[in-house]
MILO-725444 format. One record per atom (N, C-alpha, C, CB): residue in one letter; z, x, y. Coordinates in steps of 0.05 Angstrom, whole numbers, plus 5000, padded with zeros to 4 digits. Glycine has a CB too. Layout:
AZXY/...
END
This chain:
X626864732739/X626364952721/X628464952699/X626365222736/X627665052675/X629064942649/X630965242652/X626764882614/X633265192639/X635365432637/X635665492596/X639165302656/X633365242584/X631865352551/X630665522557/X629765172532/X631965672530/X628265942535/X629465932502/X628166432564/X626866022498/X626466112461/X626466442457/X622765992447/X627866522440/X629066822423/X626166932442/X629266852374/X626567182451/X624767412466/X622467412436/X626867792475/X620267442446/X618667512427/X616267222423/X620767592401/X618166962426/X616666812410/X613966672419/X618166652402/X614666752460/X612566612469/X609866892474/X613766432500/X610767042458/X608867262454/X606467192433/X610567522444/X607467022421/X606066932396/X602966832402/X607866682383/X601566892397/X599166672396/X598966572376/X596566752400/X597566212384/X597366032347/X596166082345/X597165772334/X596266132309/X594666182290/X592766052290/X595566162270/X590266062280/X587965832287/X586265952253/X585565902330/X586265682243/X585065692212/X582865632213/X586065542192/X581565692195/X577265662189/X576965402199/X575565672148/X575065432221/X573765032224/X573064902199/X570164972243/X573964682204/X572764472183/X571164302195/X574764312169/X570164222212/X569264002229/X567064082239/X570863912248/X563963972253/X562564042272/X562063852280/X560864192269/X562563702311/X562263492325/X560263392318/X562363522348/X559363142306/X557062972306/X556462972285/X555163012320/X558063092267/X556263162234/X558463042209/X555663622226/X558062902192/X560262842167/X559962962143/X560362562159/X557463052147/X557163282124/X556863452126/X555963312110/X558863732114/X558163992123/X558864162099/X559564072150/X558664462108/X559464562079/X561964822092/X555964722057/X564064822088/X566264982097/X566265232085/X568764862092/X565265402103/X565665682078/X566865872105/X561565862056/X568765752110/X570665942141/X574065952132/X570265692182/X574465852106/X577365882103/X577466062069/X579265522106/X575366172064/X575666272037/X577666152010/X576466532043/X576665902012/X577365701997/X575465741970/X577065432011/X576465671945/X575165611921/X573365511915/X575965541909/X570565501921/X569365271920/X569565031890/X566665361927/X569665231871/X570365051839/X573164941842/X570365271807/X574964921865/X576864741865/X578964841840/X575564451862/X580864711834/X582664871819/X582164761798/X585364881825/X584064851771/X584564801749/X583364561739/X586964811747/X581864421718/X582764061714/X586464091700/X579863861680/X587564341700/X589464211684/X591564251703/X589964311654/X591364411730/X592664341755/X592964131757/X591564391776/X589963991772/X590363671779/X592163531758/X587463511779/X591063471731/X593263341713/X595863381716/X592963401689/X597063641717/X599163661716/X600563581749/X599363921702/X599463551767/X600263411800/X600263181786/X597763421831/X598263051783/X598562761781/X600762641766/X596362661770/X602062761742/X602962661724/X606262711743/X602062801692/X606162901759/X608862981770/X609262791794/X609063301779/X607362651798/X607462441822/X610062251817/X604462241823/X609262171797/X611661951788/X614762031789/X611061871756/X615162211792/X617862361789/X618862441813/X617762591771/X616862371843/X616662421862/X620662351876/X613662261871/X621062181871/X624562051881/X625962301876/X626361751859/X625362491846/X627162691851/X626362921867/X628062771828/X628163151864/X628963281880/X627163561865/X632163241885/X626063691876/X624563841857/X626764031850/X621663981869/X625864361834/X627364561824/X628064791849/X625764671800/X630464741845/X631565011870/X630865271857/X635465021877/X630765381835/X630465571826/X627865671818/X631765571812/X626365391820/X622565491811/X622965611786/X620565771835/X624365661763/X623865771735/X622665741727/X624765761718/X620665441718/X619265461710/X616365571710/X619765351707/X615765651742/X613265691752/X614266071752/X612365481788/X615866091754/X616966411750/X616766451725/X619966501759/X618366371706/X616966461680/X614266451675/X617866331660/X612366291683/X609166241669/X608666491688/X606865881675/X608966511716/X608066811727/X608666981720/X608266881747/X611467151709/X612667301695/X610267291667/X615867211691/X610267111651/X607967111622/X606467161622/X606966971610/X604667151649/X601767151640/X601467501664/X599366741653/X602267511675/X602767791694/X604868041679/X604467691726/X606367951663/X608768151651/X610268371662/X607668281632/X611968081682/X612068171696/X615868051693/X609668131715/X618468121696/X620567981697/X620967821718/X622368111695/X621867571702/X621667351724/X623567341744/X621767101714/X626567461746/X628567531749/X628567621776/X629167681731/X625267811781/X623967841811/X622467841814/X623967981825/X622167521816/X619267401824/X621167141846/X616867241788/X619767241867/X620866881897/X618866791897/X621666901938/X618466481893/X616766361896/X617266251939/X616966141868/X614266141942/X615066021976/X612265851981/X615366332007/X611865762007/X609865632018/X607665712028/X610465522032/X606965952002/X604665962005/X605566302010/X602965742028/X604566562006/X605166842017/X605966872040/X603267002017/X604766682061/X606466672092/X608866632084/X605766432114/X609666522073/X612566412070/X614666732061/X612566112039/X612866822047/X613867052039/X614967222052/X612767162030/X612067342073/X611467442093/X613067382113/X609167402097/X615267232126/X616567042139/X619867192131/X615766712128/X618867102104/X621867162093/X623567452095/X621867102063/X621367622094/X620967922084/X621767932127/X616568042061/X619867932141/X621167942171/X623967952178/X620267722185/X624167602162/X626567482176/X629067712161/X626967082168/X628567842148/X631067992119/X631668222143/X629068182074/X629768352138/X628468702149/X627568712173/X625668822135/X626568592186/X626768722222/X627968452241/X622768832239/X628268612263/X630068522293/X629068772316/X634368542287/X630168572326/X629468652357/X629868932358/X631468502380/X628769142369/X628469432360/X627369542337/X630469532360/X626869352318/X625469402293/X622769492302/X625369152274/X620769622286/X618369612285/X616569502259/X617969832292/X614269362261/X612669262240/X610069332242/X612769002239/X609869452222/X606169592219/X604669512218/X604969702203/X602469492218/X599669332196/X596969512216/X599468812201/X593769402197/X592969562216/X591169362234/X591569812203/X589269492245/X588269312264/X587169142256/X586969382279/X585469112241/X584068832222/X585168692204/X582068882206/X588268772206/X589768662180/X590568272197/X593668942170/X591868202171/X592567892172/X594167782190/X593767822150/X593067542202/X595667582240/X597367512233/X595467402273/X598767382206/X601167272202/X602967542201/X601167082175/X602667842199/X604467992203/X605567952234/X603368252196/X603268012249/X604868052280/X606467832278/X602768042312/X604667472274/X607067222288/X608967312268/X606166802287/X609967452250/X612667432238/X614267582239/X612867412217/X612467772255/X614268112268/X615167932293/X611468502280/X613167782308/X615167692336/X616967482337/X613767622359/X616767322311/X618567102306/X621267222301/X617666922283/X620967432283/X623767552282/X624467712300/X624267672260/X623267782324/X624767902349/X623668222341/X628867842350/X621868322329/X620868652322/X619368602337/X619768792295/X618268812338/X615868942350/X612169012335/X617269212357/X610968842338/X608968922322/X607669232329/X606968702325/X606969332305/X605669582322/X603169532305/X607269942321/X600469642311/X598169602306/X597169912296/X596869462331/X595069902278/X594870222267/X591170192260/X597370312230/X589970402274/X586970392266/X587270392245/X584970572274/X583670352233/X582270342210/X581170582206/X580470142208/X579770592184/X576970742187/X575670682182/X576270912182/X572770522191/X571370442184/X571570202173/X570670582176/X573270072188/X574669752174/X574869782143/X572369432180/X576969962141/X578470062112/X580770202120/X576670282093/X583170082106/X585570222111/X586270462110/X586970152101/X587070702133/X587270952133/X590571062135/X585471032155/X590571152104/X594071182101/X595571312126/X594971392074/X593171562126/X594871872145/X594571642170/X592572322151/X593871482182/X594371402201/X597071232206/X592271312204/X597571042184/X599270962182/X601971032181/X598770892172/X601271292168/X604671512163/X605071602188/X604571842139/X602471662200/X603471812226/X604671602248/X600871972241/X604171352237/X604471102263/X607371062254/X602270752260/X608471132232/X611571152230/X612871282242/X612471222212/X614971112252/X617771122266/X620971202249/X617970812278/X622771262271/X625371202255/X625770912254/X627971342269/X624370772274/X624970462275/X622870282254/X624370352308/X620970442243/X620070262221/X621870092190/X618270452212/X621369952202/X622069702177/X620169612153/X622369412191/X618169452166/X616469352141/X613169472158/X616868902134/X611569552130/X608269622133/X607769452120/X606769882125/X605369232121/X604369152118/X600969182107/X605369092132/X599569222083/X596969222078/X596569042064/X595969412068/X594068932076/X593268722042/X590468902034/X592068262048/X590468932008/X589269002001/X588168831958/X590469262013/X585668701970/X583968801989/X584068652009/X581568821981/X582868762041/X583368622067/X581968442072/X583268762087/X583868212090/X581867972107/X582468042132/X582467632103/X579868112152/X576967942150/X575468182138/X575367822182/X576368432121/X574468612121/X572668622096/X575768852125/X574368502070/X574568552047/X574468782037/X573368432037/X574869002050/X575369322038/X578469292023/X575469612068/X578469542005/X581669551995/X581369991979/X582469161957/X583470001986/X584670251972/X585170201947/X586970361984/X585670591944/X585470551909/X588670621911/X582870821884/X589570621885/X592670631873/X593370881889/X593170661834/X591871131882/X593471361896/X593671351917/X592671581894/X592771261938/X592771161966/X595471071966/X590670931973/X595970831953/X597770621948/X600870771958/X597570521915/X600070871936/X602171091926/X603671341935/X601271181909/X601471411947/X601771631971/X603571491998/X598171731982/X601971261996/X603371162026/X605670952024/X601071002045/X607670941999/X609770901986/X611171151989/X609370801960/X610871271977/X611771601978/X613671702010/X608171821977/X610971622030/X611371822058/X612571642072/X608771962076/X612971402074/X614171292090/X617271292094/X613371092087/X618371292110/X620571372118/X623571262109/X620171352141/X624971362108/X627771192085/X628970942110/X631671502073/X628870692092/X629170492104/X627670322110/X629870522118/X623870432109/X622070282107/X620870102084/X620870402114/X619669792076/X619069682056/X615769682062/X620569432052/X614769732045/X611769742048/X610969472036/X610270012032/X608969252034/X609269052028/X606368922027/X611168942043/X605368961998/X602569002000/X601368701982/X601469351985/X600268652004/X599468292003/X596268361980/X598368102049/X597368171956/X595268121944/X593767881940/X595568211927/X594167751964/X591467431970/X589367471952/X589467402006/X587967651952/X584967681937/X585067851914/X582567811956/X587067921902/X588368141887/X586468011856/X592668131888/X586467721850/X585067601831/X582667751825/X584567351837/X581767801845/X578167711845/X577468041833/X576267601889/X579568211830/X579268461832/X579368511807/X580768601848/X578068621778/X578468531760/X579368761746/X576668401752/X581568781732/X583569021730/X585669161747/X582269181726/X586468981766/X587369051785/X590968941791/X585268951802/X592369091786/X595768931787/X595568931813/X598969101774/X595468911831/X595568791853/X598169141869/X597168371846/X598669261858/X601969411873/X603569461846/X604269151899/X602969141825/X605369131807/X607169461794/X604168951781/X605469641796/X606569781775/X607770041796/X604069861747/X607769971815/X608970131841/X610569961846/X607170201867/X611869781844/X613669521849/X615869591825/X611769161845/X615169631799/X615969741781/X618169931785/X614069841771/X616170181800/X617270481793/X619570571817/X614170721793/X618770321840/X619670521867/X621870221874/X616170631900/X623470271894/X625270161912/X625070091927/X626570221918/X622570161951/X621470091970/X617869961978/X622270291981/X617169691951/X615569731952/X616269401945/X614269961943/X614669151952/X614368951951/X611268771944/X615368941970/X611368741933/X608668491931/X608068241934/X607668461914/X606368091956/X606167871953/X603767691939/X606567821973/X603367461929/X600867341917/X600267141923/X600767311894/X597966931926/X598266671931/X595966531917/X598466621960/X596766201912/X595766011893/X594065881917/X598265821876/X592765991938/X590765931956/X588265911953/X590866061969/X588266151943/X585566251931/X583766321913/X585366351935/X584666441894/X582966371864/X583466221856/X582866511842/X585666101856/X587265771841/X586765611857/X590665721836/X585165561868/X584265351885/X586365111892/X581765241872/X588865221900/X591164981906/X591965121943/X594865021875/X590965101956/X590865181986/X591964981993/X588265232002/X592164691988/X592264512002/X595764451993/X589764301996/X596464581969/X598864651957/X601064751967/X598464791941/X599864991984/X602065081996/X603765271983/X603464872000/X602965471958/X604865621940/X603365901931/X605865431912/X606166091937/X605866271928/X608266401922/X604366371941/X608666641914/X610166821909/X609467171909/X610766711888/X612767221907/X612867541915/X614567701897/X614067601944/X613567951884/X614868111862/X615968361878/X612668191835/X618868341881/X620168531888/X622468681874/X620668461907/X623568871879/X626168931863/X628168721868/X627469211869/X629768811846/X632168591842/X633368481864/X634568701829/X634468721881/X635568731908/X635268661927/X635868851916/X632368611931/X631068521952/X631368231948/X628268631953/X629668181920/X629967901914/X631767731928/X630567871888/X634467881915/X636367761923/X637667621947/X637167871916/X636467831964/X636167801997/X635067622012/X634967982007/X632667531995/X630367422006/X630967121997/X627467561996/X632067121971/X633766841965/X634666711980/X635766861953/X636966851994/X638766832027/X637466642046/X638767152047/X635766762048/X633766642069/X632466442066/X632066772075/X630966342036/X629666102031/X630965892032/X628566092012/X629665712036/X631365412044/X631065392013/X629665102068/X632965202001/X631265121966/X630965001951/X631465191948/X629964821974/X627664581967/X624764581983/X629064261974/X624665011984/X621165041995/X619064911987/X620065271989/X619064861957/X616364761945/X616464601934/X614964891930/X615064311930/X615664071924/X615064041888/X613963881945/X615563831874/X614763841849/X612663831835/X615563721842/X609763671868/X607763711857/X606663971858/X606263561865/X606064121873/X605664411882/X607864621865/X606164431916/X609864571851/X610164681824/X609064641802/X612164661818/X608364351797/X607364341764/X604464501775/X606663941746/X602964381795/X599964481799/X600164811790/X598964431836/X601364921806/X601565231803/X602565401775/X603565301826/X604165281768/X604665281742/X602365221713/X606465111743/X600965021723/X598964931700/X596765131709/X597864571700/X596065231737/X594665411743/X594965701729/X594865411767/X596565711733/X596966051728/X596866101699/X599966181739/X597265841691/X596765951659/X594465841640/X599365871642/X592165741665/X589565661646/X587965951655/X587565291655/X588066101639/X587366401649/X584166431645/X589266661628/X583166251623/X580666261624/X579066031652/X580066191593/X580765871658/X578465811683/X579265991704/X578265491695/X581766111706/X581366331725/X579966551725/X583066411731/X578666671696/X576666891697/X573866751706/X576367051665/X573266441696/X571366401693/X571166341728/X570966211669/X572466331754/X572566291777/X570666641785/X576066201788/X573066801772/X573967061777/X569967101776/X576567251748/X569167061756/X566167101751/X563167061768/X565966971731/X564366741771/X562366651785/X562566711815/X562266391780/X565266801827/X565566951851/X564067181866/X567567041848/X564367441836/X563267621833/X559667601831/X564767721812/X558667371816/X556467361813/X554167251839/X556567231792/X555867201854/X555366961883/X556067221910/X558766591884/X557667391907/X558767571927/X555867691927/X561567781920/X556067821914/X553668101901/X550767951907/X553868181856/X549667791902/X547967611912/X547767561951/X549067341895/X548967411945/X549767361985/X550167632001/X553467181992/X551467781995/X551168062002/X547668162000/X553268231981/X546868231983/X542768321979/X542468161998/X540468231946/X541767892000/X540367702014/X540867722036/X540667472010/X543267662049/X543367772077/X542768142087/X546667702084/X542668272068/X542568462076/X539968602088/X543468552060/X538068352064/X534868392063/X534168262091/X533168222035/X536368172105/X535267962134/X536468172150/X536667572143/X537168352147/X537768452169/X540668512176/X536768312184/X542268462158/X545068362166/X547568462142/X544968002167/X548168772148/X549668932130/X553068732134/X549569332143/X553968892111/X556868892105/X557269082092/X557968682091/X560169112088/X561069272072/X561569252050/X562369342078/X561169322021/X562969221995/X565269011997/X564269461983/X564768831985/X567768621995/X568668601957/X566568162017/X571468611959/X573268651933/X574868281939/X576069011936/X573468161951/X573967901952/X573067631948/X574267891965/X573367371962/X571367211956/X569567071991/X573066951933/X569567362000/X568467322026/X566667562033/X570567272047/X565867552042/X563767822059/X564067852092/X560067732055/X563868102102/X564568082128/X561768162146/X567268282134/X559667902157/X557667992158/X556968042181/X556267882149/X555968322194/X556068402218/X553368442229/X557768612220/X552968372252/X550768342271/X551168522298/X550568042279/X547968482313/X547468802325/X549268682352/X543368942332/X550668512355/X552068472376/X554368262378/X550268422393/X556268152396/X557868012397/X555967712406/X560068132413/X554267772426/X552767492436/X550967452405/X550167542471/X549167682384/X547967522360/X549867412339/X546067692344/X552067482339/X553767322325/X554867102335/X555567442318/X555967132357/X555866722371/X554066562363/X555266652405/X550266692365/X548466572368/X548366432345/X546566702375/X549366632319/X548266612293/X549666332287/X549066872272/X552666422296/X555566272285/X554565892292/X559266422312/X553165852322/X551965622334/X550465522308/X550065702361/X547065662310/X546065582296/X546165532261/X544765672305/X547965602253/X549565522232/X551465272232/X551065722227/X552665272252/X553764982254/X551364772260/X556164962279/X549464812280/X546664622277/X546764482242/X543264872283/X546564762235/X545664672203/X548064492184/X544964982184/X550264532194/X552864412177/X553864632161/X552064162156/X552964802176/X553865112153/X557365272171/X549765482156/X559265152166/X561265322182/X562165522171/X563365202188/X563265832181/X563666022180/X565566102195/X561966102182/X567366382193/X568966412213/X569266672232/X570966352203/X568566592256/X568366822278/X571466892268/X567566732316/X571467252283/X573467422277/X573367532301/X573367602254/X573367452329/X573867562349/X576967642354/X572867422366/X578367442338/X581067492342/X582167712329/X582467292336/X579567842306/X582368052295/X579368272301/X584567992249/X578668252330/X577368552338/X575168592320/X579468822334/X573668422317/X571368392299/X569268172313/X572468292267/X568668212341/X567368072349/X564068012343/X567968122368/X562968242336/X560568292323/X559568162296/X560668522319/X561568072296/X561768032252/X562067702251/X565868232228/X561967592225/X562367312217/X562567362190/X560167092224/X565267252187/X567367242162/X564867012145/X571567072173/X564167012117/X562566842106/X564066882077/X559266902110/X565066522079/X566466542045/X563866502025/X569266222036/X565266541993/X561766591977/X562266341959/X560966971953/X560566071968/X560965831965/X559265881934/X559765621992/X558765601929/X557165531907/X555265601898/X556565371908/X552965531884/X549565611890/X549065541908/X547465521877/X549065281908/X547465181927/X548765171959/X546764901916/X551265291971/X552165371999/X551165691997/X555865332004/X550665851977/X550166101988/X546266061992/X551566371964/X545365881981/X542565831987/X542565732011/X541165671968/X543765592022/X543265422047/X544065642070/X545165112048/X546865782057/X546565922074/X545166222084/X548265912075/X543966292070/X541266452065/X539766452075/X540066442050/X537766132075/X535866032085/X536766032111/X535065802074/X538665842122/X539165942150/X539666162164/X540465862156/X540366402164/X540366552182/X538566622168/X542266702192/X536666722158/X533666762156/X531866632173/X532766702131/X533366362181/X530866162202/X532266212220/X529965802200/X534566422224/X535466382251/X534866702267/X538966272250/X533666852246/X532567202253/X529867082253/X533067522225/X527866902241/X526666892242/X525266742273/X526766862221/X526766592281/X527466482305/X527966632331/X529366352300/X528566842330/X531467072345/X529067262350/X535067242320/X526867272335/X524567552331/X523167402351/X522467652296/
END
């Protein structure tokens, strides 16, 4: 018997488990279970990776300036507090590792993103879990789920797997009530797709206890990148510096993100065809039988009259090469997470569960 053991907390963890890509026996399929881009990123992303390949021997930028200033430019936002990392987890990680310990407590609510809990138990806190309403974030619940031991709350808004999100006064309110010593830390993954929307920024602005994170995952179609960043006060920043290793992000996954963030017209023109493909796929399934809720994202959360018709559905979709992603893990057993692919993946996927109710009757 081993006399190793790992920091309390860690074998609490369950792995993370990301959208299938694969269905045994098949080489062609269409992935719409990790809410990936389907228009892929930038062309002036790629160019700008490729061209940074060659330079690969050095050592990339410890300071990320240059990808902080273009986000600072095109957001207006001071670059001064802006951390770049590996992706918003990295953030999310960092922000743990700063702000809670063992007796700490960490918020989020029940449908929220599992990288809070694994980073509440990596750092030795305590996750605490907080209903919804109606798989939509409910502030007074959250204030009341406050402790003297609260550290960091956690919302993304808008939410995965739900795609619901609150409005600013919400925001704001639940900045306000939380308790001195707590950082509220409101993840804007899908914050793009939302059009007029600072993501927190101007509550990040005004208050001391309020953090934002963003990532180049998802409307920037660089997932495979690995980068994101977080706009906090000075102080925090500073903190969170501490903690990053800093040589997080390599030189290709800087230029990429960098050339991204500042071709602003193919990011509206993503931003568009998102919106035009959500709103669509949403009617269609709806007309089969198969509600959701408003999604402020680039996914829909599509729920069925049971946990066994959503296995059934989830099956006969992979038959077809159509993958999707069950949400049993975040208490959404009923439902199937569906990213809003192309034309032609939201047609295929249409047609199939139409032949698969039609089948099921």
């Amino acid at each position: 018997m081993t006399h190793i053991a790992p920091q309390p907390g860690i074998l609490d963890i369950a792995l993370y488990e990301g959208g299938a890509a694969h269905v045994k026996g098949m080489s062609n399929v269409t992935k719409l279970s990790s809410n990936e881009n389907p228009l892929g990123p930038s062309p002036k992303a790629i160019e700008a990776m490729q061209a940074a390949v060659s330079e690969m021997h050095r050592y990339p930028s410890s300071d990320h300036s240059g990808l902080r200033q273009a986000i600072g430019e095109v957001y207006g936002l001071p670059m001064e507090q802006i951390i770049c990392g590996a992706g918003s987890d990295e953030i999310i990680t960092f922000l743990c590792q700063a702000y809670a310990g063992p007796g700490d407590e960490v918020l989020f609510t029940e449908h929220g993103f599992a990288m809070y809990r694994i980073s509440a138990l990596a750092a030795g806190a305590t996750p605490v879990e907080v209903a919804e309403r109606d798989r939509v974030t409910d502030v007074d619940a959250l204030l009341a789920g406050c402790t003297e031991r609260t550290r960091l709350v956690f919302i993304a808004n808008p939410n995965n797997p739900t795609g619901t999100m609150i409005g600013m006064a919400d925001l704001a309110r639940l900045a306000d009530g939380l308790p001195k010593g707590a950082l509220l830390v409101l993840d804007g993954a899908y914050a793009e797709y939302v059009e007029g929307y600072d993501a927190g920024a101007a509550l990040v602005a005004n208050r001391d206890n309020v953090v934002m994170t963003r990532t180049f995952s998802k409307i920037y179609g660089l997932g495979g990148a690995r980068v994101g960043w977080g706009y906090a006060p000075k102080s925090i920043i500073e903190v969170l510096n501490r903690v990053r290793g800093p040589f997080n992000l390599s030189s290709t996954a800087l230029a990429g993100a960098e050339a991204a963030v500042r071709d602003t017209d193919y990011t509206e023109h993503c931003r568009k065809e998102n919106a035009k493909w959500r709103t669509w796929l949403a009617e269609a399934l709806a007309e089969l039988g198969v509600p959701s809720d408003t999604s402020c994202a680039n996914f829909i959360l599509a729920r069925f009259a049971s946990p066994e018709e959503a296995g059934a559905c989830d099956a006969f979709l992979q038959s077809r090469g159509l993958i999707v992603r069950r949400v049993t893990g975040y208490k959404l057993p009923a439902a199937l997470r569906i990213t809003v692919g192309d034309e032609t993946a939201c047609n295929a996927l249409v047609a199939a569960v139409k032949a698969f109710k039609d089948g099921a009757a």
